[in-house]
C-alpha positions as CSV (number, residue, x, y, z in Angstrom):
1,X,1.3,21.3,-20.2
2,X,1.6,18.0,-22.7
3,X,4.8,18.8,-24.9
4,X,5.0,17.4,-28.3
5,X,7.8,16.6,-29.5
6,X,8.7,15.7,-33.2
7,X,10.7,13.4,-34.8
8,X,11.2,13.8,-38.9
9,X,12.8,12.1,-41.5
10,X,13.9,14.4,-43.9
11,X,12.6,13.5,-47.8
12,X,13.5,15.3,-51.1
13,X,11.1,15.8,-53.0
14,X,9.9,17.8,-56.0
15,X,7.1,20.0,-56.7
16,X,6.3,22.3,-59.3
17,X,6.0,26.3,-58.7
18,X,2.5,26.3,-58.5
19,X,2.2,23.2,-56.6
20,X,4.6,25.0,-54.1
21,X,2.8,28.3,-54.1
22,X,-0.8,26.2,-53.3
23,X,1.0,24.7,-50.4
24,X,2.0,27.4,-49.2
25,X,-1.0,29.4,-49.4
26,X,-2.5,26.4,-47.2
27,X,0.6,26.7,-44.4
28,X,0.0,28.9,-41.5
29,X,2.5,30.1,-38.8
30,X,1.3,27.2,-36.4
31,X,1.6,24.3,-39.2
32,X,4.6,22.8,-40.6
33,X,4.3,21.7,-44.7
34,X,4.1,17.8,-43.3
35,X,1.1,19.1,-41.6
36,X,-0.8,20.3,-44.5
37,X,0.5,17.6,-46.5
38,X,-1.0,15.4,-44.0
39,X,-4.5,17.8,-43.8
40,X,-4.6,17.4,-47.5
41,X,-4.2,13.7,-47.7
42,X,-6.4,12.9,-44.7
43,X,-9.9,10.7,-46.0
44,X,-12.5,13.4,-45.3
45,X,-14.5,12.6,-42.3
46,X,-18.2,14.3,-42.3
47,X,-21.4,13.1,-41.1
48,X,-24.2,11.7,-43.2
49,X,-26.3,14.7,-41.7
50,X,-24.1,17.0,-44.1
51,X,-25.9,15.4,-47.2
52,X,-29.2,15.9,-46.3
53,X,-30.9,18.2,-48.8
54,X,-27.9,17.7,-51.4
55,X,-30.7,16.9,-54.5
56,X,-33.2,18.9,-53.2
57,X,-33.3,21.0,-56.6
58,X,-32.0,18.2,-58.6
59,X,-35.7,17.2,-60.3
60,X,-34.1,14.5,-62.7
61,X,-32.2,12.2,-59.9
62,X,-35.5,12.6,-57.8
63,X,-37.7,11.5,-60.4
64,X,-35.2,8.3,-60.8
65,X,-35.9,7.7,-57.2
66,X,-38.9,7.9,-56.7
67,X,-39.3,5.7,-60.1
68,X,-37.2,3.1,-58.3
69,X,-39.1,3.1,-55.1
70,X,-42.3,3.0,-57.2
71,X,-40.4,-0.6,-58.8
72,X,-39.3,-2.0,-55.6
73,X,-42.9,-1.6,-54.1
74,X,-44.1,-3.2,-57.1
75,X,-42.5,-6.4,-56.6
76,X,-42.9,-8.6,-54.1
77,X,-40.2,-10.8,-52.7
78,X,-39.9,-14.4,-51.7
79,X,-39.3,-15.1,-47.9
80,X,-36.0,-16.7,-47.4
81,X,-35.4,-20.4,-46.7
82,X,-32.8,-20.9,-44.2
């Protein structure tokens, strides 16, 4: 069994009620308030996958693309010179 142990450096620092009260909503029994602090704070790591389908009933933003893959069809590019 991997133990892990913790080593803190205690900060003051201020928060107001309801600040308080929505960390403390977040806390369970098995997580300090450094670890939601940390959950919260954390860049949010999700796969590409979970954005398929997003603008599916979003008619303006797919008439824009399809407008700008129309364009970029439309023109024809010079090969590069290296």
């Amino acid at each position: 069994m991997r133990m892990h142990i913790r080593i803190y450096m205690v900060k003051v620092i201020s928060l107001s009620d309801a600040a308080y009260e929505k960390l403390k909503n977040r806390k369970t029994a098995d997580k300090s308030f450094s670890d939601v602090v940390i959950e919260l704070t954390e860049p949010k790591k999700k796969p590409l996958s979970d954005l398929f389908g997003v603008l599916k009933d979003d008619k303006e933003s797919i008439k824009i693309f399809e407008n700008v893959i129309k364009e970029r069809r439309r023109i024809k590019l010079r090969p590069a010179k290296f």
